[in-house]
C-alpha positions as CSV (number, residue, x, y, z in Angstrom):
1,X,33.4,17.3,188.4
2,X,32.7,13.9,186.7
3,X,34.3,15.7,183.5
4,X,37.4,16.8,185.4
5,X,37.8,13.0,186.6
6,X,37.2,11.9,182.9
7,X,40.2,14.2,181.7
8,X,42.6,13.7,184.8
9,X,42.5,10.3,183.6
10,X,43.7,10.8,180.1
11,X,46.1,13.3,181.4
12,X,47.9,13.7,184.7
13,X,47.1,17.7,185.9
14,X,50.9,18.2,185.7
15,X,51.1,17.5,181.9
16,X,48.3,19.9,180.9
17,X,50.6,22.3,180.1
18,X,53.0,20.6,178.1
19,X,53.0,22.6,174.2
20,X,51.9,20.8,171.6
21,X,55.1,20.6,170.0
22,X,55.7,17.6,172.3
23,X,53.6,15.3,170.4
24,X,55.9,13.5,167.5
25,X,54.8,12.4,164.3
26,X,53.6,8.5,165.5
27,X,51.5,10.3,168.1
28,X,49.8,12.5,165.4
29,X,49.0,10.0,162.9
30,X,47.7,7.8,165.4
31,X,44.7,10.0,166.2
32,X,44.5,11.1,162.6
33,X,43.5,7.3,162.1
34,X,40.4,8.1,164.1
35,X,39.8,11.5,163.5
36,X,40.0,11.9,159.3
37,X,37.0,9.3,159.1
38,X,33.8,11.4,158.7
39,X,30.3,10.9,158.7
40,X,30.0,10.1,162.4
41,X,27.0,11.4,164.3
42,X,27.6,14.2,166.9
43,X,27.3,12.7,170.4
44,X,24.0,14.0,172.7
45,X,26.4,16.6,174.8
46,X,27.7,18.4,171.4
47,X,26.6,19.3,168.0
48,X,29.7,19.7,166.5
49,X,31.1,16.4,164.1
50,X,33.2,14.2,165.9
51,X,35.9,14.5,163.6
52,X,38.7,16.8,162.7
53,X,36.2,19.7,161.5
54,X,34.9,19.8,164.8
55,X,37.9,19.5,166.2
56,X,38.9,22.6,163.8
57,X,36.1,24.4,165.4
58,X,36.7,23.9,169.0
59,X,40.3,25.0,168.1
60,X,39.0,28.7,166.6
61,X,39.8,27.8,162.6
62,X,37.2,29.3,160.9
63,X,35.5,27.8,157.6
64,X,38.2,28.5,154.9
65,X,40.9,27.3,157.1
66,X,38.7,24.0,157.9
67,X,38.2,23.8,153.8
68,X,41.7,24.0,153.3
69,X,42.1,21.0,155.8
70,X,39.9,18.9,153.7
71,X,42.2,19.7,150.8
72,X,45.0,17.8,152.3
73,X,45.7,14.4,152.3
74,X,45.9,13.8,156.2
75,X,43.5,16.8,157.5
76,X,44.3,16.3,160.8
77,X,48.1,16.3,160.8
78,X,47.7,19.7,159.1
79,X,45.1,20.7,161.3
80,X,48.0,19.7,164.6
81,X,50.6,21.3,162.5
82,X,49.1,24.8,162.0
83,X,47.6,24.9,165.5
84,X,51.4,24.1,167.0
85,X,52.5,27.1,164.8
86,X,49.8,29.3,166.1
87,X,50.3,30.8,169.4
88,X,47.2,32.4,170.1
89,X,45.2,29.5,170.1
90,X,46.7,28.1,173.3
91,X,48.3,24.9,171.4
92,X,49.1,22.7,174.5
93,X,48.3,18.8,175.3
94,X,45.6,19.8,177.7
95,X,43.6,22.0,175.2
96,X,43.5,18.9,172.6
97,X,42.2,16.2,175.5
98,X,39.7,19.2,176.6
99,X,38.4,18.9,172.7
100,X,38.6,15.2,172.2
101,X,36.1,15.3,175.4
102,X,34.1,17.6,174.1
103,X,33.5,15.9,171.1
104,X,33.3,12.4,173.0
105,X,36.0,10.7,171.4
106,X,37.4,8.5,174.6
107,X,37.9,6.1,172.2
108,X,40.6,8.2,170.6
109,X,42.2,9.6,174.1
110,X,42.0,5.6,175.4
111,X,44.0,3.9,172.7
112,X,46.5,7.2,172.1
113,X,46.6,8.0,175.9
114,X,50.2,5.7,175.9
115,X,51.7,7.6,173.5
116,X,50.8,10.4,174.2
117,X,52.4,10.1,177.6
118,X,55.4,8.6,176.2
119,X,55.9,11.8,174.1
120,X,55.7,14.3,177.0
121,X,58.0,12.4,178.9
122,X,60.6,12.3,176.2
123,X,59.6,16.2,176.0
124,X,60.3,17.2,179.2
125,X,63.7,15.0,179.7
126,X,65.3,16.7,176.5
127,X,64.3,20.1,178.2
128,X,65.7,19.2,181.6
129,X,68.9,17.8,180.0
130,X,69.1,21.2,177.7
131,X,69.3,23.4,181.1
132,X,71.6,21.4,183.3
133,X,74.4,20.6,180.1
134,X,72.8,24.1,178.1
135,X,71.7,24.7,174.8
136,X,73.5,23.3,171.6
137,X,75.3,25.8,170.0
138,X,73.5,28.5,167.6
139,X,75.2,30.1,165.0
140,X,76.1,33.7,165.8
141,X,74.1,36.3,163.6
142,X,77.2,38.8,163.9
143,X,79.3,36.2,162.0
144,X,76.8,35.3,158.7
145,X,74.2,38.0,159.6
146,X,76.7,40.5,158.8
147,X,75.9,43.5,156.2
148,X,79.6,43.5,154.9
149,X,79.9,41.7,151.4
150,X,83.3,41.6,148.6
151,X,80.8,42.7,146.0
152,X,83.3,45.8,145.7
153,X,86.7,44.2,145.9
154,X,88.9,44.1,143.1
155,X,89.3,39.8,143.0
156,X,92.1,40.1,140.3
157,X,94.6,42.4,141.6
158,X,96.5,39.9,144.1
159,X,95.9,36.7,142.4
160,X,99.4,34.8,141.6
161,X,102.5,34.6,144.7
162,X,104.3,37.6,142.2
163,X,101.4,39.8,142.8
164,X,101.7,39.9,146.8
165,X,105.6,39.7,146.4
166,X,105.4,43.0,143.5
167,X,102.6,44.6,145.5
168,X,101.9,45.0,141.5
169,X,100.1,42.9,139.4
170,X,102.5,40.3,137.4
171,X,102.5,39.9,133.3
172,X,103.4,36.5,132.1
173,X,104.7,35.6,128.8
174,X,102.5,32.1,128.5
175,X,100.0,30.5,131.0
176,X,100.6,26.9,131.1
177,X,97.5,24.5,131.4
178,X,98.6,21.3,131.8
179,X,96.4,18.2,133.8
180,X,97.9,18.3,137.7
181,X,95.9,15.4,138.5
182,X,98.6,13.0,137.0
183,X,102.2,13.2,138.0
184,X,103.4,12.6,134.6
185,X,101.6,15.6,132.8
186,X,103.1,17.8,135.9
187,X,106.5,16.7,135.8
188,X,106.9,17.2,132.4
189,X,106.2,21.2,133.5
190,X,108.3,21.6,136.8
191,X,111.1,18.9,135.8
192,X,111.2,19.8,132.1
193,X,110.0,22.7,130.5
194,X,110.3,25.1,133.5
195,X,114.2,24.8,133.6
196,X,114.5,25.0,129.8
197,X,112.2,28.3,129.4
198,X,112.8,29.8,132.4
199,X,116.9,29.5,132.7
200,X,118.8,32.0,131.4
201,X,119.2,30.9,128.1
202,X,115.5,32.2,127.2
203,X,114.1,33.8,130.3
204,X,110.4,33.4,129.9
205,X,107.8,33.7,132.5
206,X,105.6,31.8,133.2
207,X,102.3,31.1,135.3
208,X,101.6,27.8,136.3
209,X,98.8,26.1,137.9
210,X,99.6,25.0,141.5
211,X,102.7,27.2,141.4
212,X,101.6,30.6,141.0
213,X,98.4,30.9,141.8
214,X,97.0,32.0,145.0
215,X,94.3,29.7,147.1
216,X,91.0,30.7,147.9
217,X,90.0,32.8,144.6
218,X,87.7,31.0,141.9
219,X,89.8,28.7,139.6
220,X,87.5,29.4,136.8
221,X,87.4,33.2,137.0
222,X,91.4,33.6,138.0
223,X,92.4,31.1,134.9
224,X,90.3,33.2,132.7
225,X,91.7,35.9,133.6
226,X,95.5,35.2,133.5
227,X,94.5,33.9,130.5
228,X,92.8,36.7,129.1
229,X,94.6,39.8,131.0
230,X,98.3,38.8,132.0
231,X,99.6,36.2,129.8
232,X,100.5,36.8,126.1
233,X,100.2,33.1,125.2
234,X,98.8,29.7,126.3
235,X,101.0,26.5,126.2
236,X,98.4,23.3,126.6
237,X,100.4,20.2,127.5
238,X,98.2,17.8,125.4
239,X,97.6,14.4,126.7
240,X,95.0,11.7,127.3
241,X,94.6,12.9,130.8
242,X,94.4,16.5,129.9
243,X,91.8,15.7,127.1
244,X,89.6,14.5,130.1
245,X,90.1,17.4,132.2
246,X,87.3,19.2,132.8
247,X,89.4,22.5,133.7
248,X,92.1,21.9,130.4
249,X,88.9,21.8,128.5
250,X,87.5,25.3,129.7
251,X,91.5,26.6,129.6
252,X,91.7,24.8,125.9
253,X,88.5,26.4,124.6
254,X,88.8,30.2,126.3
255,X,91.9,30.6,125.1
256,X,91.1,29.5,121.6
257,X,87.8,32.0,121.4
258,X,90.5,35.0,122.1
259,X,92.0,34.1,118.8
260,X,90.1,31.6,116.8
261,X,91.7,32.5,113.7
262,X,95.2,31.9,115.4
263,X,96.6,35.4,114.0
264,X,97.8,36.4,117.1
265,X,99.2,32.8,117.9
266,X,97.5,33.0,121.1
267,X,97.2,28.9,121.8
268,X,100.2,26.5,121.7
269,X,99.7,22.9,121.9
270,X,102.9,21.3,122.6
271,X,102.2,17.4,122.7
272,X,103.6,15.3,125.0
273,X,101.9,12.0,124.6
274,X,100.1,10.3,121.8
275,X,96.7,11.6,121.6
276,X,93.3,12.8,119.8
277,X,93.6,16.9,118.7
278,X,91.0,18.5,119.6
279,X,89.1,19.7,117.3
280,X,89.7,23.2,117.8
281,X,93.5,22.8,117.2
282,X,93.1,20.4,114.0
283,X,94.0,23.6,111.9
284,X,97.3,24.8,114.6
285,X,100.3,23.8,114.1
286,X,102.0,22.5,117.2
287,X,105.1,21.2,118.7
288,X,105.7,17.4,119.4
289,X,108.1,16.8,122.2
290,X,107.8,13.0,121.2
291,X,109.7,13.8,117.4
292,X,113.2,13.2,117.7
293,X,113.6,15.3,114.1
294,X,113.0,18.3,115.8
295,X,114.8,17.7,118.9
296,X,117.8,20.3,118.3
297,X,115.5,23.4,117.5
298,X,112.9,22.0,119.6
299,X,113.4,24.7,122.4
300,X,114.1,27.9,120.6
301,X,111.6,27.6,118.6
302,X,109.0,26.8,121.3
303,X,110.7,29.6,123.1
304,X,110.7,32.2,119.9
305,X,106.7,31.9,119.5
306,X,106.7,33.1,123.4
307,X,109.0,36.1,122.7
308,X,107.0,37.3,119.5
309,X,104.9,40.4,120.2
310,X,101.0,40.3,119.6
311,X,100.4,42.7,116.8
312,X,96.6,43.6,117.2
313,X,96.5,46.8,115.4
314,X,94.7,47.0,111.9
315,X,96.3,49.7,109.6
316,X,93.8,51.5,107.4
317,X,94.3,54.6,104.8
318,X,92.5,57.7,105.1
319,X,92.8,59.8,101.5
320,X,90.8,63.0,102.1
321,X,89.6,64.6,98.9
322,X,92.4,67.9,99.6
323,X,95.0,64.8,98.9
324,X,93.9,64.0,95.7
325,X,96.0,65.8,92.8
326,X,95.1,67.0,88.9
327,X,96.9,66.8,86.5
328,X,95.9,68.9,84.5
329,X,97.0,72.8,83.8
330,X,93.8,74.5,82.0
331,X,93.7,78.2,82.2
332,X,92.1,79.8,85.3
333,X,88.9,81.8,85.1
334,X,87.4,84.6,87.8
335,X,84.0,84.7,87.5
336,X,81.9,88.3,88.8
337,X,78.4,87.9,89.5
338,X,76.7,91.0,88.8
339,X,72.8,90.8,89.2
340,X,71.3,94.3,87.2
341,X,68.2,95.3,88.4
342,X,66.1,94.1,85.7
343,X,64.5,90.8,86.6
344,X,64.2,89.9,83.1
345,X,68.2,89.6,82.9
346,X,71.4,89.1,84.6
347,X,74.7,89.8,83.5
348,X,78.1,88.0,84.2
349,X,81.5,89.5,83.6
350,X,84.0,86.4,82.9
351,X,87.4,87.7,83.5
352,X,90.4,85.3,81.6
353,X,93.8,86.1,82.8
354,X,97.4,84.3,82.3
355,X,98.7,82.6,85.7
356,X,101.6,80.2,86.4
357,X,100.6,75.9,86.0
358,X,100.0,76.2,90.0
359,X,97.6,78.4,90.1
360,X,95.7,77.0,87.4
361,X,95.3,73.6,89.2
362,X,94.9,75.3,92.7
363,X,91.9,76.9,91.2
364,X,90.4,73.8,89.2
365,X,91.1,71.8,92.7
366,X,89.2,74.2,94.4
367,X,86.1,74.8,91.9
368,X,86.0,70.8,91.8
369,X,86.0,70.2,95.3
370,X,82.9,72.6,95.1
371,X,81.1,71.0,92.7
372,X,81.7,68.1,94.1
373,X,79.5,69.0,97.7
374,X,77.5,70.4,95.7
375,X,76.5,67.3,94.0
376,X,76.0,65.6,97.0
377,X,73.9,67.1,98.9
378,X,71.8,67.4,95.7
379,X,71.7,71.6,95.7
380,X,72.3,72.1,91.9
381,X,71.2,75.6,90.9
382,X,70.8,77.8,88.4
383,X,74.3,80.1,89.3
384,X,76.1,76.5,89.3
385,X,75.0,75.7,85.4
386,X,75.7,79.7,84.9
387,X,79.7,79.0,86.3
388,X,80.1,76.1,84.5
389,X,79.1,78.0,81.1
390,X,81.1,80.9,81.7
391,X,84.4,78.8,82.3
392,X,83.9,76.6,79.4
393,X,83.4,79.2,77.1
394,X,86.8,81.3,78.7
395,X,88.9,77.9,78.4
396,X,87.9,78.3,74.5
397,X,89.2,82.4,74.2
398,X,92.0,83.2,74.3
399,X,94.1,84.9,77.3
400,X,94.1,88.3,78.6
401,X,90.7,88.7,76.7
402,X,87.6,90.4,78.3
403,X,83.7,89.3,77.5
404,X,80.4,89.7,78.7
405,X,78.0,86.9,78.5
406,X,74.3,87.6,79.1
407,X,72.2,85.2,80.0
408,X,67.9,85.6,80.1
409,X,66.9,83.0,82.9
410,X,63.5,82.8,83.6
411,X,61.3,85.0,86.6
């Protein structure tokens, strides 16, 4: 009865119930002040240390858990912390002032008992203003939590104003990266070269930053892209300010890896302003708006390089040995293999007869082209040094003359 009085003064009956969770971080640290000291002697009512280990014990942590504890720089703030996040350990405010009891530390529930108050106060107010003006709004797991995902959706097929208009995706004849964060750079575009390559004198197309594309895609993936897929050409409108773009400088070098040997004429740096090359473009020629000399042809000839096709075809010749043709006219030669049925010899009947000059090179054509596969695949036998004989010695007869050759070849 006496311990019941002890505890109702540390805590009003009313309050034993409040979780855990109530008490804040100066409330915690207070006791931990107290309770992380060790080496205290148990009181005559308990055997358990009067610190956070016994603590841990009256709590249900076993030993690991209490080791773990020591680990930490403030073992009793971890201690509060994982018995607040456990459940089934009963974490309320009147379970911890039971244990301080227990392990008769008064002098920990004396000087925290004020705070400790003022936390359950401030506890119970925010949950009695929560049900009178409800809960702060949670976000809905039907909106984010949802399974559906554009993993599978085609991102390029409506990405400039043409492609919704087309219902079709829209081919440009140059992609223009030029620095919209200056009005100079991009008034030179819409006030200048827009009228001049898009009127009807040239009628160009093309796609332009701010203009054409659509909002809401990925800037980096759509320019490369454009670049890459619907434009023939790139047009960079070099300046200071597009020099320190950070978009004009992935635009700038993208566009010069698709052609870095300029071949295909891919990039075309049309200056505007006086400025550093880049590096890239030191070996491009360009076109300087700035140079008065070139002012007449300055147009079509910006305007020509747009209209030239891209040739990326590579023409290679394919001669087949049936294309190759001899000149020469030696006399044909049919050669019958007739095997007798001695294996000591075999005889071959070389047969020299008169044909036309066509025939005679058919028939060379066609005895070289078998030596030929023969040779490579390394398959020289004996019948291939026996047809080679017999012909040479028929190209030395002469014509509609008959022979037998016999030849001994070894068992």
């Amino acid at each position: 009865m006496a311990e019941a009085d002890s505890m109702a003064d540390y805590l009003p009956t009313k309050y034993r119930e409040v979780p855990l969770s109530a008490l804040r971080f100066s409330a915690r640290n207070k006791m931990s002040q107290y309770l992380n000291l060790t080496g205290r002697l148990p009181n005559e009512n308990s055997s358990l240390t009067p610190d956070y280990n016994g603590l841990a014990e009256l709590v249900g942590f076993d030993y690991l858990q209490q080791q773990n504890f020591a680990l930490d720089g403030n073992p009793t703030i971890k201690l509060l912390n994982e018995w607040t996040q456990t459940p089934n350990l009963s974490p309320t405010v009147g379970k911890l002032v039971d244990h301080l009891v227990c392990l008769g530390r008064d002098d920990v529930l004396t000087d925290c008992k004020h705070i400790i108050l003022r936390d359950i106060e401030h506890h119970l107010k925010a949950r009695e203003n929560q049900q009178t003006y409800g809960s702060p709004p949670i976000q809905d797991d039907t909106v984010t939590g949802s399974d559906i995902t554009d993993h599978g959706v085609d991102e390029f097929r409506f990405i400039t104003v043409a492609d919704v208009n087309r219902g079709t995706p829209q081919m440009y004849d140059a992609f223009v990266s030029v620095c919209s964060e200056t009005s100079n750079d991009y008034s030179f575009v819409t006030d200048i070269l827009i009228p001049a390559l898009e009127g009807p004198e040239h009628n160009l197309r093309l796609c332009v930053p701010w203009r054409d594309d659509l909002p809401g895609t990925s800037k980096y993936a759509t320019d490369a892209h454009l670049i890459n897929i619907r434009c023939k050409r790139v047009i960079l409108i070099l300046s200071p300010e597009f020099l320190a773009s950070p978009i004009c400088d992935f635009q700038l070098k993208f566009a010069h890896s698709l052609s870095p040997g300029a071949r295909s004429k891919k990039v075309i740096p049309l200056c505007i302003e006086a400025c550093s090359v880049p590096t890239l473009l030191n070996q491009v020629s360009m076109c300087n708006y700035k140079e008065e000399r070139v002012t007449p042809w300055f147009w079509s000839r910006l305007a020509a390089v747009l209209k030239a096709p891209i040739n990326n075809s590579i023409t290679t010749t394919d001669v087949s040995l049936s294309d190759i043709k001899l000149n020469i006219a030696p006399p044909s030669c049919s050669v019958d293999y007739n095997t007798s049925s001695s294996s000591s010899s075999r005889t071959i009947s070389t047969t020299t007869t008169t044909t036309s000059s066509s025939d005679r090179g058919s028939a060379i054509l066609s005895r070289a082209s078998a030596t030929a596969r023969r040779a490579a695949h390394n398959t020289v036998t004996a019948r291939s040094t026996v047809h080679n004989t017999a012909c040479l010695e028929s190209r030395c007869g002469e014509e509609n003359s008959e022979e037998s050759i016999m030849i001994d070849l070894p068992k």
